[in-house]
Backbone as JSON Lines, residues from 0, in Angstrom:
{"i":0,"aa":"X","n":[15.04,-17.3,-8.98],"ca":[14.72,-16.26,-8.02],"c":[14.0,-16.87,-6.81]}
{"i":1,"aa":"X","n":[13.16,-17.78,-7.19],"ca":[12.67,-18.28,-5.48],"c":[13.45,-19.42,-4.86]}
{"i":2,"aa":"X","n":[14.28,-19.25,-6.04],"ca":[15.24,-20.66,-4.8],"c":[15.73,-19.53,-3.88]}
{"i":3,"aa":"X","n":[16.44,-18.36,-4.39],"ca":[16.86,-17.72,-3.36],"c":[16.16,-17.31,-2.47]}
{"i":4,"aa":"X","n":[15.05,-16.8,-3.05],"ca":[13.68,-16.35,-1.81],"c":[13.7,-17.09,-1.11]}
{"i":5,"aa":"X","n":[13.73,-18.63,-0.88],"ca":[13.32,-19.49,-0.08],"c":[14.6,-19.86,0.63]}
{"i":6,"aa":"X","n":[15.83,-19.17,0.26],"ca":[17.28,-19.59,1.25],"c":[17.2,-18.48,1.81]}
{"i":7,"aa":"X","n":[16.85,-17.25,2.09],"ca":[16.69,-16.28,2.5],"c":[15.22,-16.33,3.99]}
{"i":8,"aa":"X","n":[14.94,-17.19,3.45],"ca":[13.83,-16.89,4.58],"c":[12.35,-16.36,3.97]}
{"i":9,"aa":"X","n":[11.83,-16.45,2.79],"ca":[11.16,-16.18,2.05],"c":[9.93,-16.82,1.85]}
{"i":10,"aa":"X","n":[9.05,-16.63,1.87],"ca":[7.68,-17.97,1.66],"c":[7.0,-17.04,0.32]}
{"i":11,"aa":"X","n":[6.03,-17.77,-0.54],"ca":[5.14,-16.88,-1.25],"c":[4.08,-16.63,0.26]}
{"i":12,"aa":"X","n":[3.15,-16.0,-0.3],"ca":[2.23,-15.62,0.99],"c":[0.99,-14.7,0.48]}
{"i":13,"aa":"X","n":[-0.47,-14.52,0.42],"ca":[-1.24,-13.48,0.18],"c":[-0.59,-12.0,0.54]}
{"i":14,"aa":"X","n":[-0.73,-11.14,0.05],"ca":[-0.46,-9.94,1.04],"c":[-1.7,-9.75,1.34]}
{"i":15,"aa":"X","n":[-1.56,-8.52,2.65],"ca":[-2.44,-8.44,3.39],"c":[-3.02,-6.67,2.56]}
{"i":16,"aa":"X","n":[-4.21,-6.68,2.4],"ca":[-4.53,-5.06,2.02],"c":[-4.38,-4.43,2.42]}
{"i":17,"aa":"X","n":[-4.21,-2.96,2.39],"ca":[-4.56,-1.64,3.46],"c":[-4.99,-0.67,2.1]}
{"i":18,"aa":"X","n":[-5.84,-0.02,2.27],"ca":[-5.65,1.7,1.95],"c":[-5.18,2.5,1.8]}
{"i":19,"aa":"X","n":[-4.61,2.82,0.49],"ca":[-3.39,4.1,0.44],"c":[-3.69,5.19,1.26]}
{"i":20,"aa":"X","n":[-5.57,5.38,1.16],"ca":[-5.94,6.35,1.91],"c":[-6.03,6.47,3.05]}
{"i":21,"aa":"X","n":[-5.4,5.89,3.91],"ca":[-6.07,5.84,5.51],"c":[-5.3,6.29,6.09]}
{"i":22,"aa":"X","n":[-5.42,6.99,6.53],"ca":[-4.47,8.02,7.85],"c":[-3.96,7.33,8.95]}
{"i":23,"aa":"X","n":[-2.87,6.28,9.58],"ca":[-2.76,5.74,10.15],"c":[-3.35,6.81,12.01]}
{"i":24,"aa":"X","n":[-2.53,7.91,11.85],"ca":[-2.52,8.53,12.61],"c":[-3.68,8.64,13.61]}
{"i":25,"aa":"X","n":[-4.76,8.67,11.97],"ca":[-6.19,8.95,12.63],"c":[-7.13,7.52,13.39]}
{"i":26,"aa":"X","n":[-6.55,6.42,12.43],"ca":[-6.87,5.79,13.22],"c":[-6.42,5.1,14.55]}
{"i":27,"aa":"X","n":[-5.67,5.1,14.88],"ca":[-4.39,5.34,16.28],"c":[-5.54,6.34,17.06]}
{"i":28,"aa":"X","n":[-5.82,7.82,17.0],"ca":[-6.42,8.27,17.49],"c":[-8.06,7.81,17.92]}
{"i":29,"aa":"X","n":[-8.63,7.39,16.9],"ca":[-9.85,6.81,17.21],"c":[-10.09,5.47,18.1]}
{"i":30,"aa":"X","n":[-8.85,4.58,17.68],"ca":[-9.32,3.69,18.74],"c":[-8.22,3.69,20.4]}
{"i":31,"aa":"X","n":[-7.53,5.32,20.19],"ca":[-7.35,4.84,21.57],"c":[-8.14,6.18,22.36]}
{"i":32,"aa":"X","n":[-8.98,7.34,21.59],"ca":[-9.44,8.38,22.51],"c":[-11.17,7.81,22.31]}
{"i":33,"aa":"X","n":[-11.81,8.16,20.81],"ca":[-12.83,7.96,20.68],"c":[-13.9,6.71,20.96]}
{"i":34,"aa":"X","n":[-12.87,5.18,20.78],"ca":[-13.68,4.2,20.87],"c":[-13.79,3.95,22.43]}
{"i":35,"aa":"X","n":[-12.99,4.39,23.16],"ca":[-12.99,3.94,25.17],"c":[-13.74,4.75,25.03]}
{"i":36,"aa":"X","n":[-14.16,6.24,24.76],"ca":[-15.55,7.0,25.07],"c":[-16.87,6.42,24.97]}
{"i":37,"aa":"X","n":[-17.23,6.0,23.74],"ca":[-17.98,5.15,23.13],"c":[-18.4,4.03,23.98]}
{"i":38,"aa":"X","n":[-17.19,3.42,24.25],"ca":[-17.91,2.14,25.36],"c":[-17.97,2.51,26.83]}
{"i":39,"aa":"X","n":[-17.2,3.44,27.1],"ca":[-17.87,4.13,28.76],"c":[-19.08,4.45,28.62]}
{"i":40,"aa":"X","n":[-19.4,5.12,27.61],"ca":[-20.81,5.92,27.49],"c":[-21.41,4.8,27.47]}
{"i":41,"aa":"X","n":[-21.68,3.43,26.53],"ca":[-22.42,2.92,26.62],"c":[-22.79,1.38,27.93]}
{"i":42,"aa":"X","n":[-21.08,1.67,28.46],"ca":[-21.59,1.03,29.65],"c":[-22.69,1.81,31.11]}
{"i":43,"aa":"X","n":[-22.28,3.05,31.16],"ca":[-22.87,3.93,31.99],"c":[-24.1,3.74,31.64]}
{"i":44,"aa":"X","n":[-24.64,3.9,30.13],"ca":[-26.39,3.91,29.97],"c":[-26.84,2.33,29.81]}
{"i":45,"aa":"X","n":[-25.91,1.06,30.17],"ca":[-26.45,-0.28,30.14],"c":[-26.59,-0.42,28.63]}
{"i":46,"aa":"X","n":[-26.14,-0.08,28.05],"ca":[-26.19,0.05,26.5],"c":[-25.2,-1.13,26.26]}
{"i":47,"aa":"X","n":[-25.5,-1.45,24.48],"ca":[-24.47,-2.73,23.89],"c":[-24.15,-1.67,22.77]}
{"i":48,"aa":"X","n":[-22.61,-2.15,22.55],"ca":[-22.1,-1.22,21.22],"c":[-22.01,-2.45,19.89]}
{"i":49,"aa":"X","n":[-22.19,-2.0,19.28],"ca":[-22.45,-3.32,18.13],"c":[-21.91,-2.47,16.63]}
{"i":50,"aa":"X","n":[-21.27,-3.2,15.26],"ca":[-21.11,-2.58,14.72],"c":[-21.66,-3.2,13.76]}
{"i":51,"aa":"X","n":[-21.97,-2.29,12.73],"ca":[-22.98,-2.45,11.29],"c":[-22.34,-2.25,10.04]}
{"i":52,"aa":"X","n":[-22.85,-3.33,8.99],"ca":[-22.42,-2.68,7.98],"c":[-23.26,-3.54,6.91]}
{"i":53,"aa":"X","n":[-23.58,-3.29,5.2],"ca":[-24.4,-4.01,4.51],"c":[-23.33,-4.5,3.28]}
{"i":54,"aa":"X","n":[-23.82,-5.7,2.95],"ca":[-23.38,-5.82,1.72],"c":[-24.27,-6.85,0.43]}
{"i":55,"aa":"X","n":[-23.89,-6.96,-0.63],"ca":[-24.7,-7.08,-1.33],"c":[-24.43,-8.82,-1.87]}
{"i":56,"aa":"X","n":[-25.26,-9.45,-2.29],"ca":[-24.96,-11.33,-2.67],"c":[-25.51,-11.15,-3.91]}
{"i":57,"aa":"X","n":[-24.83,-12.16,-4.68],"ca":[-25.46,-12.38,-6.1],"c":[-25.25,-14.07,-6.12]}
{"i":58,"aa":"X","n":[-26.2,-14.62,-6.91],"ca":[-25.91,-16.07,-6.77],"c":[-24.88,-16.49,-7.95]}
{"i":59,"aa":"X","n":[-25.06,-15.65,-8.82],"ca":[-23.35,-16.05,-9.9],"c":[-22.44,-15.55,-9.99]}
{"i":60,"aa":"X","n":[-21.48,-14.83,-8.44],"ca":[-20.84,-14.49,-8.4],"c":[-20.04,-16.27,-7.49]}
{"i":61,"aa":"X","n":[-20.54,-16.78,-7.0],"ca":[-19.68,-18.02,-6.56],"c":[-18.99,-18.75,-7.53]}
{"i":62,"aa":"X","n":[-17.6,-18.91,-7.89],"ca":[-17.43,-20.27,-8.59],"c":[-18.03,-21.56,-8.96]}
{"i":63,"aa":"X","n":[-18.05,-22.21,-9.87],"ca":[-18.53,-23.17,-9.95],"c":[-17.83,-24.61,-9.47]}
{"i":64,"aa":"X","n":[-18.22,-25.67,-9.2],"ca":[-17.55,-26.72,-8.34],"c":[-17.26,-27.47,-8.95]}
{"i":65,"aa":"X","n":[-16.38,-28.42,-8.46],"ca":[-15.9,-29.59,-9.5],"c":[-17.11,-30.72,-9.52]}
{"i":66,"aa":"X","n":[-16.43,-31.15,-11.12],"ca":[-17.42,-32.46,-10.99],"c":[-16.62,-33.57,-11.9]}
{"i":67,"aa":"X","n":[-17.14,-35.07,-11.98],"ca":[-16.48,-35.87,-12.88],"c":[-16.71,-36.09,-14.24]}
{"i":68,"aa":"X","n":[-15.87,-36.42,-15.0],"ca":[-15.86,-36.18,-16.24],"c":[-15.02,-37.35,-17.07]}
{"i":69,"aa":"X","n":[-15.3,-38.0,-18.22],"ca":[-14.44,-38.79,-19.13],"c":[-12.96,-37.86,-19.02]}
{"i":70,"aa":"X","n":[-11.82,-38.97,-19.39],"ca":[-10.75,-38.08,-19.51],"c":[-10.91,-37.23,-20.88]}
{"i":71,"aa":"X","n":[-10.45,-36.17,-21.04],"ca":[-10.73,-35.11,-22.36],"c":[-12.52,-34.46,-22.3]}
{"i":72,"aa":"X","n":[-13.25,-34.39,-21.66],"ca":[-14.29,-34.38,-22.13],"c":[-14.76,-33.53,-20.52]}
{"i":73,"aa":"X","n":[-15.28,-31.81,-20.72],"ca":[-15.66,-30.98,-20.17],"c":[-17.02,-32.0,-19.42]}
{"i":74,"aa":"X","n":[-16.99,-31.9,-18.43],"ca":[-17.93,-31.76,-17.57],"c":[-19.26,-30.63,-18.01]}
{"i":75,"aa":"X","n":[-20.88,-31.06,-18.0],"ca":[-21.55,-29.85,-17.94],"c":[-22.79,-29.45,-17.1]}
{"i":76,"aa":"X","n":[-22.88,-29.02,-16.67],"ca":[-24.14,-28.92,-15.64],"c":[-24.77,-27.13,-15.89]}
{"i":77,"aa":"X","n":[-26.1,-27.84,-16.01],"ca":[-27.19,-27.13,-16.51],"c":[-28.07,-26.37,-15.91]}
{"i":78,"aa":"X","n":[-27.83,-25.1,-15.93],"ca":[-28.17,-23.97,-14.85],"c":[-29.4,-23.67,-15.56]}
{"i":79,"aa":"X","n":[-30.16,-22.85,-14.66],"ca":[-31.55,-22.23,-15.4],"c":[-30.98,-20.33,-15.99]}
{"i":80,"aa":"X","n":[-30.21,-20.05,-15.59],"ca":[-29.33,-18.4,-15.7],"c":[-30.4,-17.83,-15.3]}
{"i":81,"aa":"X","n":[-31.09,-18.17,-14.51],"ca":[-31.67,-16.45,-13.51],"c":[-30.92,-16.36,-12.22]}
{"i":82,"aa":"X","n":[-30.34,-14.77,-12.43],"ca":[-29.68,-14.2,-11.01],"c":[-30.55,-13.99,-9.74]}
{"i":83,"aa":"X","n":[-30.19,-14.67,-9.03],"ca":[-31.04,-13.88,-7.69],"c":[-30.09,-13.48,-7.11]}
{"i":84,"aa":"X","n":[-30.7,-11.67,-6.49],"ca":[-29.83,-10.83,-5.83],"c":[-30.34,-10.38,-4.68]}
{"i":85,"aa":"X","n":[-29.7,-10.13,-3.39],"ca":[-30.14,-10.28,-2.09],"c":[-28.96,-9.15,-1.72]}
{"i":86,"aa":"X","n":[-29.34,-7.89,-0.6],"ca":[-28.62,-7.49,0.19],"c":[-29.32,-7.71,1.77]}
{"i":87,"aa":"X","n":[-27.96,-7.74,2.53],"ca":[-28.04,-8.14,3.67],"c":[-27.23,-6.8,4.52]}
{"i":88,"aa":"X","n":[-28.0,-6.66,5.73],"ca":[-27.64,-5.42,6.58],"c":[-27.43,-6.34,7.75]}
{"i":89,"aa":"X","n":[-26.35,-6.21,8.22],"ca":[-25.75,-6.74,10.23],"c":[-25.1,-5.74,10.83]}
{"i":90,"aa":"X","n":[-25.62,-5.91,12.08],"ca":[-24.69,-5.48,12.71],"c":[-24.55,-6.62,14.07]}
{"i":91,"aa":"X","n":[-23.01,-6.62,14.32],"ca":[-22.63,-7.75,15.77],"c":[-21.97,-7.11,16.91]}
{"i":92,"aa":"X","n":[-22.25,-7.12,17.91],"ca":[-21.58,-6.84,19.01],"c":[-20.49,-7.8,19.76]}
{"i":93,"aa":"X","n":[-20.19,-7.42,20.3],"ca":[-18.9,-7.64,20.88],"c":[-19.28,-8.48,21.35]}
{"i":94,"aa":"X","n":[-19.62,-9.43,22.44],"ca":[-19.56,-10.48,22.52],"c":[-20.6,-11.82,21.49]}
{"i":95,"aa":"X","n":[-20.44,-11.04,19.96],"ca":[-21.02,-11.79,19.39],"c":[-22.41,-12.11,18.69]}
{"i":96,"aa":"X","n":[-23.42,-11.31,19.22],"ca":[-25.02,-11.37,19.4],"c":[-24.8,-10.84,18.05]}
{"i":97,"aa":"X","n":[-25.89,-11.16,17.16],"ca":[-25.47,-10.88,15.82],"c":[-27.2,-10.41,15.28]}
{"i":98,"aa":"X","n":[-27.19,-9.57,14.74],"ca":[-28.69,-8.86,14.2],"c":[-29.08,-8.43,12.76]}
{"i":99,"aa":"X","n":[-29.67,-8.94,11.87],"ca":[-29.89,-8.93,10.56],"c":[-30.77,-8.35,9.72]}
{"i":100,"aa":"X","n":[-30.79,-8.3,8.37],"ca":[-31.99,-7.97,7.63],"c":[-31.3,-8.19,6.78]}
{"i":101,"aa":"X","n":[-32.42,-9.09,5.57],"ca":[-32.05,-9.49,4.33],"c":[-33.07,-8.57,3.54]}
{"i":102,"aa":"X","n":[-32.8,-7.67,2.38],"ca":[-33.74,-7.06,1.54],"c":[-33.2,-7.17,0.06]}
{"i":103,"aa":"X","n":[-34.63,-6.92,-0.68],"ca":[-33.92,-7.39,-2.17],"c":[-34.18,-5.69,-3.28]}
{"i":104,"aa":"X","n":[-34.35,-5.1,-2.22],"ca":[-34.37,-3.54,-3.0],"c":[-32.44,-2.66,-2.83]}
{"i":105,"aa":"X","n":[-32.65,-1.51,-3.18],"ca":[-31.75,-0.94,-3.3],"c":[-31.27,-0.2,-1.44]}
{"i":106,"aa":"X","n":[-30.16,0.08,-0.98],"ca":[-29.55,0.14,-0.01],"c":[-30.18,1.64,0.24]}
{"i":107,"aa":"X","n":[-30.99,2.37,1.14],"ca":[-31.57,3.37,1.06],"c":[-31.5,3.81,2.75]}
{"i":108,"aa":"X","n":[-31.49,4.97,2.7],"ca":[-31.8,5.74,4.03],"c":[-32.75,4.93,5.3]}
{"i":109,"aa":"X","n":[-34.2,4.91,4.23],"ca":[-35.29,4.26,4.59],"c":[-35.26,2.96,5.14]}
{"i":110,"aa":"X","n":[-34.21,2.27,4.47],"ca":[-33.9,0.78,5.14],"c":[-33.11,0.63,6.24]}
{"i":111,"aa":"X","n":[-32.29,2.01,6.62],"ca":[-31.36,1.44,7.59],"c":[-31.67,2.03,8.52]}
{"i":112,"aa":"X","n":[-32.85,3.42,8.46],"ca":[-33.35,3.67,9.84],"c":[-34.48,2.35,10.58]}
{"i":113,"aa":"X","n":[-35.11,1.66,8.91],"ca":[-35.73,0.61,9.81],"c":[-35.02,-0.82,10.47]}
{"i":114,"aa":"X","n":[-33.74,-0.46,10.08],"ca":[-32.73,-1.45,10.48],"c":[-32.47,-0.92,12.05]}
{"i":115,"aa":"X","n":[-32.42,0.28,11.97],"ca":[-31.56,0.7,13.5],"c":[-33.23,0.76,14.46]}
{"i":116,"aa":"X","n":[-34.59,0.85,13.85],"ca":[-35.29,1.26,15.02],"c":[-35.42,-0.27,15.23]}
{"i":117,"aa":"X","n":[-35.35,-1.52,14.73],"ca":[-35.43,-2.74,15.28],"c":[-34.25,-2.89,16.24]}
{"i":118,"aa":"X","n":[-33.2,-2.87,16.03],"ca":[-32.14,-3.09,17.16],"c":[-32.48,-3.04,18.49]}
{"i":119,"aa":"X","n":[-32.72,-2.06,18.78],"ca":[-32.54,-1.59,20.27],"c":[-34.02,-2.84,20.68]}
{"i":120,"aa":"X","n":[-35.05,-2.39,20.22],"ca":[-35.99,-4.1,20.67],"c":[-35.92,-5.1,20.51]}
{"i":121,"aa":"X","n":[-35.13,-5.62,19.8],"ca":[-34.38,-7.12,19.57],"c":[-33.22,-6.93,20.8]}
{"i":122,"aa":"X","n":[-32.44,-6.37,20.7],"ca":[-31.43,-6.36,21.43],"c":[-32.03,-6.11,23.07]}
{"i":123,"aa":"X","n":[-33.33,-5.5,23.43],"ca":[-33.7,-5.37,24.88],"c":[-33.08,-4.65,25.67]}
{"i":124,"aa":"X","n":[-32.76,-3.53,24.74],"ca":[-31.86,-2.18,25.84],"c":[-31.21,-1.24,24.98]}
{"i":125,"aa":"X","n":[-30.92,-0.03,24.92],"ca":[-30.38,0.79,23.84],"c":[-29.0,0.23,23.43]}
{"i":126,"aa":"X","n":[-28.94,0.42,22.19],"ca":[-27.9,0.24,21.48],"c":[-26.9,0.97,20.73]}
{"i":127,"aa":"X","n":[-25.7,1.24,21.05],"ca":[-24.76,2.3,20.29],"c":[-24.59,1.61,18.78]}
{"i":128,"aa":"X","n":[-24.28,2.6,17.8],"ca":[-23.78,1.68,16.51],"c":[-23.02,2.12,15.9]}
{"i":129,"aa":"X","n":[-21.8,1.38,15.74],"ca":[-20.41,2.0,14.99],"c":[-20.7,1.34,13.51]}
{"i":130,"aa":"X","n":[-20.67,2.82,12.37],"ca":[-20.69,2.28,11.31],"c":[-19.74,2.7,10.05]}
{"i":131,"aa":"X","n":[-19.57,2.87,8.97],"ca":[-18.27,3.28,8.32],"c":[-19.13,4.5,7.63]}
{"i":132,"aa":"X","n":[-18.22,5.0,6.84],"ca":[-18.86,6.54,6.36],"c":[-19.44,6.32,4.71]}
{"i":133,"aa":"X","n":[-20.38,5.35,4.7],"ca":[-21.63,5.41,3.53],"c":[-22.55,6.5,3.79]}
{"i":134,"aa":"X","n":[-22.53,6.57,2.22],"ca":[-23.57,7.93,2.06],"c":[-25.0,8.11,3.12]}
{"i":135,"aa":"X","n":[-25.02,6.92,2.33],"ca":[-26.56,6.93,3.05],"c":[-26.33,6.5,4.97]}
{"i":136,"aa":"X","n":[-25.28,6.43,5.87],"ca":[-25.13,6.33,6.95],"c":[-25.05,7.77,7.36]}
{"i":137,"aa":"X","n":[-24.49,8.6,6.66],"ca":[-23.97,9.99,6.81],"c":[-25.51,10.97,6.11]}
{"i":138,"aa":"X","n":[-26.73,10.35,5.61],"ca":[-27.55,11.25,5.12],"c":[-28.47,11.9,6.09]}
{"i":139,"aa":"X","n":[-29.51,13.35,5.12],"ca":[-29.63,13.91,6.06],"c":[-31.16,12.88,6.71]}
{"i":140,"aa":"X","n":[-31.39,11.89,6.37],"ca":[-33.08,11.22,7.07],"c":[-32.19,10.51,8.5]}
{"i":141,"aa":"X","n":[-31.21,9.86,8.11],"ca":[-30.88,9.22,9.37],"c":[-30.0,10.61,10.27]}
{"i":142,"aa":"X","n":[-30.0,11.14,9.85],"ca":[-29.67,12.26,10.8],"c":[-30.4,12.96,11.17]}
{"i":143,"aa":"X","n":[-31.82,13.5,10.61],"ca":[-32.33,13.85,11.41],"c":[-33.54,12.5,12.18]}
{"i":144,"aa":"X","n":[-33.47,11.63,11.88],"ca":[-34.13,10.54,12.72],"c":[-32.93,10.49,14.05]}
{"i":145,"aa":"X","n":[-32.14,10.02,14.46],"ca":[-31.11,10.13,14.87],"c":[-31.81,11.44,15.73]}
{"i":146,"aa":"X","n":[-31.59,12.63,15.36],"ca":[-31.98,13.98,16.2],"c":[-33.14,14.07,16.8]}
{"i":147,"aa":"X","n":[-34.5,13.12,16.39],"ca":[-35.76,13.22,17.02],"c":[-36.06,11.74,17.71]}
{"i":148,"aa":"X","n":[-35.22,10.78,17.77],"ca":[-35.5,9.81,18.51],"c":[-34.39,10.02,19.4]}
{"i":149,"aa":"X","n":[-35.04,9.69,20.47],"ca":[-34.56,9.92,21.7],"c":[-33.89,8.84,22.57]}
{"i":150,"aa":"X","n":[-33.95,7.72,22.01],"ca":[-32.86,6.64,22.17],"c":[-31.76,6.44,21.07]}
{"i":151,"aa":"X","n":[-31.91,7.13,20.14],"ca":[-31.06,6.71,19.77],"c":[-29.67,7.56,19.68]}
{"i":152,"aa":"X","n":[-28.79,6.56,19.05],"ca":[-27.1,7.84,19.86],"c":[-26.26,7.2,18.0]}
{"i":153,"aa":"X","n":[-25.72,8.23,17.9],"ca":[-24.81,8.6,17.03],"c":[-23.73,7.82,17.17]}
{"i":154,"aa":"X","n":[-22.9,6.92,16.28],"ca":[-21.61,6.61,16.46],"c":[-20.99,6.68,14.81]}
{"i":155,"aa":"X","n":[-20.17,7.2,14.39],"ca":[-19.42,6.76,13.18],"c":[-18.12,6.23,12.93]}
């Protein structure tokens, strides 16, 4: 079968993912009505649009590496087995400028409004932030923080 695949024009190859769930439609719509809004608005207010998102590290989730060994005879190297676990919150803007927080608690409301009120003073000018639809991005503290700070602007 892959001889023929490969007289055909055939390579093996990763496939690429998508989402059964994703509405092509909708996104077609978002980045050709909603996201040019987004960056007019934030060129008009001297603003940077930057986008965010968190994820989580574990140190024994990496493979382990090669090493040398007698022929027949396992290689062994001697770990201590404590996990250290680290989440990390970024967000990067478009030309790159890149803004962080490493925390070793659980992913909370509380952390990402103190994620977003650092931005805009690191960054030295208000900041828009495009982020994906996590709970806690969509809850009601950063929404109503969001509603009583007055620099800050909504993007999802």
């Amino acid at each position: 079968m892959g001889k023929w695949l490969r007289r055909h024009g055939f390579t093996p190859q990763r496939p690429a993912r998508r989402s059964y769930r994703q509405k092509s439609e909708k996104v077609a719509q978002w980045l050709e009505v909603e996201y040019p809004a987004i960056v007019a608005r934030a060129r008009g207010e001297h603003a940077v649009v930057t986008w965010a998102d968190q994820c989580g590290l574990r140190s024994d989730t990496a493979p382990p590496g090669r090493s040398w060994a007698p022929k027949g005879s396992t290689p062994l190297v001697r770990v201590n087995g404590k996990r250290l676990r680290v989440n990390v919150m970024s967000a990067i803007a478009f030309r790159g400028a890149l803004r962080f927080s490493v925390f070793t608690g659980r992913f909370t409301a509380k952390v990402f409004i103190t994620f977003l009120d650092r931005l805009p003073r690191q960054a030295g000018r208000k900041v828009h932030v495009i982020a994906d639809r996590h709970p806690v991005h969509r809850s009601k503290a950063v929404t109503a923080w969001l509603a009583e700070t007055p620099t800050a602007s909504s993007c999802t």
